[in-house]
N, C-alpha and C positions, 0 to 999 in steps of 0.2 A: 110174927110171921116167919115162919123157917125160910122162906124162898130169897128173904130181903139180907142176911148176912152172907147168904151163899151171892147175892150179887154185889155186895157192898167188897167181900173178899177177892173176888175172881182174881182180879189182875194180880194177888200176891201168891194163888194156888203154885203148887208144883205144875206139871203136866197132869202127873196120874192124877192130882185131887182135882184138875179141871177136865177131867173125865169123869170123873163119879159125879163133879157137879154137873156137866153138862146133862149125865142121864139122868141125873131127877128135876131140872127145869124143864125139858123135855118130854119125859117118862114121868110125871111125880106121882099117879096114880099106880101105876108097877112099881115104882119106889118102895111106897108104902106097905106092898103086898110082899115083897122079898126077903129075907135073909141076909145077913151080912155076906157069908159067900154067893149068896145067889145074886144081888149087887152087886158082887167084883165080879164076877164072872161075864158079869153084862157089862159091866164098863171098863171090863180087863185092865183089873187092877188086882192086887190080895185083899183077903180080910183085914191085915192088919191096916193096907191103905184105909180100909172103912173105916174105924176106929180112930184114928188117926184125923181123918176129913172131920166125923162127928166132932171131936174135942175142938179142934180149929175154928168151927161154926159156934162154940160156944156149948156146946152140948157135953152130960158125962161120957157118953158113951153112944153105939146104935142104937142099942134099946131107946133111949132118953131124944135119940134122933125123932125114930120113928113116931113116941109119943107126939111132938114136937109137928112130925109131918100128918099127924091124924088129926090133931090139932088145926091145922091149915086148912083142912077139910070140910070140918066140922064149921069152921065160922063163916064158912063161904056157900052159898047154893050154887054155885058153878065149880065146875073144875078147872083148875089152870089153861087146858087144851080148848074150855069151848070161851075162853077170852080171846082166843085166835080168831081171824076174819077166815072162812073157810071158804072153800068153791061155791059158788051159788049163793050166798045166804044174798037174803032180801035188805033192802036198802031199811028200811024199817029193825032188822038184827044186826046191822051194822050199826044204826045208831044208839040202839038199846046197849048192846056191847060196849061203847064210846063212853056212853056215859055213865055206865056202870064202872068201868074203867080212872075214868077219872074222879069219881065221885073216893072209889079206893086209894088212887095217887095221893090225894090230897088229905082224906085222914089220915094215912099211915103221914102220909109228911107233917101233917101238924103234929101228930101223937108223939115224934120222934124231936121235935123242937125243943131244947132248955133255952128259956126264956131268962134266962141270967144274961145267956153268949148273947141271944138277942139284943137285950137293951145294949152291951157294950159294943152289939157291932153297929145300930142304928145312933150311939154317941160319936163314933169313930166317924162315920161317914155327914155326920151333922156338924162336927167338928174341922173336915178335913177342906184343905187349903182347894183339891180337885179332887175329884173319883177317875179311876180312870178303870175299863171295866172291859174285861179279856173273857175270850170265847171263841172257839173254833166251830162250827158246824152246825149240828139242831143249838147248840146253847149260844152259837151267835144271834140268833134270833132273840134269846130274852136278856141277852147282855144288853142287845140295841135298844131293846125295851125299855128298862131300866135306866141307860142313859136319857133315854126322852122323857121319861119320866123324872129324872132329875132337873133336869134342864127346865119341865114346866114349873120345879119349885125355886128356880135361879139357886142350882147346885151345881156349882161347872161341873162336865163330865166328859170324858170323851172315850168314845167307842174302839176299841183295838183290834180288830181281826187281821189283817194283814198280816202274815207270818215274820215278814224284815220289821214291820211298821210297829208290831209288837216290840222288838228286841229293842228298835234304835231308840221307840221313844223312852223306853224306860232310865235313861243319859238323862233326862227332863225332871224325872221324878223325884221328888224330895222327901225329907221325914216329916213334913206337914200336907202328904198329899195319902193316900188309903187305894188300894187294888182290889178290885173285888172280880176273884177268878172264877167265872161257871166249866166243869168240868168234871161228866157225871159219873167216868172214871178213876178222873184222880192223876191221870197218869200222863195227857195230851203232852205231847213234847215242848210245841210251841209256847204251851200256856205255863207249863213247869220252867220252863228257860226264863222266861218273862217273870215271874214269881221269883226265883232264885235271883236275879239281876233286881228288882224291886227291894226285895228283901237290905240287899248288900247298899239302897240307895238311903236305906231307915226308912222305907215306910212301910207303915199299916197293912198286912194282908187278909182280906175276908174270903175264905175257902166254900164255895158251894159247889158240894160236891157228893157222891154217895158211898165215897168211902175215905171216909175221915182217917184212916192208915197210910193212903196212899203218897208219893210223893207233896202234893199241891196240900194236900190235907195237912200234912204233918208241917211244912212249911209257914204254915198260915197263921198269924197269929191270933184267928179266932175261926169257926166250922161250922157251918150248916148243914144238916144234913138233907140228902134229896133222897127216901130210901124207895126208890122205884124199881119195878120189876119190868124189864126187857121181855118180852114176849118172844117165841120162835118166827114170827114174824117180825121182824124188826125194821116196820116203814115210818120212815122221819121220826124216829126215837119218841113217841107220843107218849110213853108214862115218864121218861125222866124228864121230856119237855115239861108237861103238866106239873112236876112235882116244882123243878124250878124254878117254872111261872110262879108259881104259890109262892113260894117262898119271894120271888121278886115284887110280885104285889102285895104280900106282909109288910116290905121292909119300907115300901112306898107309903102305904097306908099308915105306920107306925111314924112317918118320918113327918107327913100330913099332921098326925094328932096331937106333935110336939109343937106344930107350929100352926096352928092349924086359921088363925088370923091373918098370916103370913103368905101361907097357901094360898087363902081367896083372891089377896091381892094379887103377886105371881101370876096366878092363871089367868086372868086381865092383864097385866104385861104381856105373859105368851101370845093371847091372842091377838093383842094390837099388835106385837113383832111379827109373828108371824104369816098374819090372815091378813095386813094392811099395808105394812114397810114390804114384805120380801117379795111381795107381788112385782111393784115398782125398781127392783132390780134388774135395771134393761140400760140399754145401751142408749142415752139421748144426747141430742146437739143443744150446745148453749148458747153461741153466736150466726149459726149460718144454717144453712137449706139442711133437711133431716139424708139429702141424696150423698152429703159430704159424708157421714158417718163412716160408710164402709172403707174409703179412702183413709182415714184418719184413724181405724183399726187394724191397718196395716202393720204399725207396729208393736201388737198386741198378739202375741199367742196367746191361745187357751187350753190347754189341757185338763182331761177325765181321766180317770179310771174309775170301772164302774163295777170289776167282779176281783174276787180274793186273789190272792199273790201278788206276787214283786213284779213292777213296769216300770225301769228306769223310764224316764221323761226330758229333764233337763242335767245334766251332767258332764260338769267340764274339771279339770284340774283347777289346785290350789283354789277353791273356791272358800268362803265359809258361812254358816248359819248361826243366823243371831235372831233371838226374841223381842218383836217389837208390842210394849202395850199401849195401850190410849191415853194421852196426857194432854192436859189443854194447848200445847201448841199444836196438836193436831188434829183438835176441831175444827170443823167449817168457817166459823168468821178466826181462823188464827193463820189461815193459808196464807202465805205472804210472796210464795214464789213456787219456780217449776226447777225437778232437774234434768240435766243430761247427759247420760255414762259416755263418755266417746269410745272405749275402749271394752265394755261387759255388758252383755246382758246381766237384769236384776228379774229372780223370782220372789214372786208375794204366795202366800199359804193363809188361809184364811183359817184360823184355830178358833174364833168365837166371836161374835159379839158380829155387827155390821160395821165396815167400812168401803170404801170406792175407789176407786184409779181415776185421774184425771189425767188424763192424754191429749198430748197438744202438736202432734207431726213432730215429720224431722227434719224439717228447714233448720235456716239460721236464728229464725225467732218461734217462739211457738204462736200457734195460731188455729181455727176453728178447733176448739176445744170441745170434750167430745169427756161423759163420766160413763165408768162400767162398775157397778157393785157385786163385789168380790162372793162368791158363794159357797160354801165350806163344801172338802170335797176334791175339789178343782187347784190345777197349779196353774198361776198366771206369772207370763215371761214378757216383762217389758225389751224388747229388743233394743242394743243400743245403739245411740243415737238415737233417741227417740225422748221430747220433750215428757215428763210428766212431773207428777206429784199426788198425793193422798189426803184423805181425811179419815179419820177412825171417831165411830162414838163412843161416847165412853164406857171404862169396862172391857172393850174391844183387845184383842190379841193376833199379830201377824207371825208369822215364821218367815222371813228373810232372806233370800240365798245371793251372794255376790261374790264378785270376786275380792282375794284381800287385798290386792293390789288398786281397789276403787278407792279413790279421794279428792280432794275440793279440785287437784292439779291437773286431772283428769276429765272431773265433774263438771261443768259451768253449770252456773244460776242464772234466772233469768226473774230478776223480780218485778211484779204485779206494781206495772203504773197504778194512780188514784184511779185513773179512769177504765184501768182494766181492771180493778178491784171493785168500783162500783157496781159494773157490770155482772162482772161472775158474782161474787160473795151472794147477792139476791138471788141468783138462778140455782146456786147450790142448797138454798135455806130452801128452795121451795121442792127441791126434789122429796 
């Protein structure tokens, strides 16, 4: 399809050749009926620009173009212009056109798959320690996808959109972890920055993208192609969406038939974690009237952010960040005590798996105890001076924020009589 190398190129056209492209995605029915001057003259450029365009696209020459664009025509019953949603049309021609539309996305997207790059890119991420899965805009959408769909086959993954949250996590990244970049350009700033710092960390890059030339493409150490066509209406990007949908349910479905015993299981994990435990994530008393709680959340921030960009939140000098994961001192019966920063607040980050806050005031001893389970997403700020301590189940992963000046000297403990351990250790088994 001639229309799909003129989009796959754009971003590395000159100007003039992104005039002569623009008037035949636009005009591609005049296209066809023109002359190489008569072509420049409408997209004010020379012949020999035309000439020149055509080679670029892969073609010998105009002539070779044109066949190329009669061609387009010929295997289509519509013309480019009436895939456009136009004034008026009936809601019945809107969805005729939708699915027409995608029904094309998706074979040209399969037709254009080497299945070699496939299997190694579905080894790569079967393999890899985490996925971590970049997208800015319509392709954050099927990044997010993607990650959930990972996550139902217990494939850690985590979702990157945030333009800062992009750059800083990739510090984390290792050569046993795999990037998988949507970006149907090629060119996104964000997500090439992010790819380039990945790169330099040794890991694995999967490029889905619709032009394998571009920055992100050439980067990558393996390339999907998305080869979709942008309409003159260009609402919520719905052919490059659809093509990378495909492509992201390919890689799920392929990743399912390697494992695919594995899978059944998983998806009965997913639903018990999800549908049963993350319900019961609420804030409950374990020693006293349920009217204490709000008192004893006192010294408990919670912070959201809920839409794209950078929201500093907690931020103090000399502070640092450190990765905590789940080990059996800190499951539920290994709790042995509470602590208390006299001098910092401590932020917790919840990166995976489930764990809870046990808050205990900020008296001299801790007291009505009071659990909140941590929810990915969210930044929690134990204020100091504020009794607490944790459990993680296993598997689980925290991000950490304190100051580096925090220690035991600073810190008191406060350890769990028998009889205050009788007490809670039950109340926490039964949450």
């Amino acid at each position: 399809m001639i229309l799909v190398p003129i989009i796959e190129k754009y971003s590395s056209f000159t100007k003039g050749e992104q005039q002569i492209a623009d008037y035949i995605l636009n005009n591609p029915e005049e296209a066809l009926s023109k002359t190489a001057s008569e072509l420049a003259s409408a997209s004010h450029t020379s012949s020999a620009a035309i000439v020149r365009f055509s080679r670029k696209i892969g073609y010998d020459g105009y002539s070779d173009m044109k066949v190329g664009l009669a061609k387009y025509f010929s295997d289509r019953q519509h013309f480019e212009k009436d895939m456009i949603i136009q004034a008026n049309d009936s809601y019945e021609n809107c969805a005729n056109k939708l699915i027409t539309q995608i029904v094309e996305v998706c074979s040209s997207t399969a037709d254009h798959i080497d299945y070699r790059v496939l299997s190694r890119v579905i080894a790569a991420i079967n393999q890899a320690s985490c996925v971590y899965l970049l997208g800015i805009g319509s392709s954050a959408n099927v990044a997010l996808d993607l990650q959930q769909k990972l996550l139902r086959i217990n494939k850690r993954a985590f979702f990157l959109q945030d333009s800062q949250i992009n750059l800083l996590s990739t510090i984390t990244i290792t050569k046993d972890d795999v990037v998988v970049a949507f970006s149907f350009s090629g060119t996104t700033d964000v997500v090439a920055a992010s790819v380039k710092a990945a790169k330099r960390q040794g890991a694995s890059v999967i490029a889905i993208t619709g032009n394998p030339d571009s920055i992100i493409g050439r980067c990558a150490d393996f390339c999907l192609r998305t080869p979709a066509i942008e309409r003159k209406v260009r609402i919520g990007a719905v052919s490059s969406r659809y093509s990378q949908q495909f492509i992201c349910d390919l890689i799920f479905l392929c990743l399912i038939s390697k494992h695919y015993e594995e899978a059944d299981t998983e998806s009965v994990k997913f639903i018990i974690l999800y549908l049963v435990k993350r319900p019961i994530r609420k804030t409950i008393k374990l020693y006293r009237k349920r009217e204490d709680i709000t008192m004893n959340l006192e010294g408990l921030q919670i912070f959201s952010h809920e839409v794209s960009g950078y929201k500093p939140q907690v931020d103090f000098n000399t502070w640092r960040v450190a990765l905590l994961n789940a080990s059996d001192m800190y499951l539920p019966n290994n709790i042995t005590y509470f602590d208390n920063h006299l001098e910092t607040d401590e932020v917790f980050i919840l990166l995976s798996g489930s764990c809870a806050l046990l808050l205990a005031g900020n008296d001299e001893k801790p007291h009505d105890t009071v659990c909140h389970w941590l929810e990915e997403g969210k930044v929690y700020n134990v204020k100091s001076g504020t009794w607490h301590t944790l459990f993680m189940m296993p598997g689980s992963k925290l991000a950490v924020i304190e100051n580096r000046d925090t220690s035991v000297a600073n810190s008191p403990r406060y350890y769990f009589s028998d009889e205050e351990r009788a007490n809670l250790i039950p109340e926490i088994n039964s949450i």
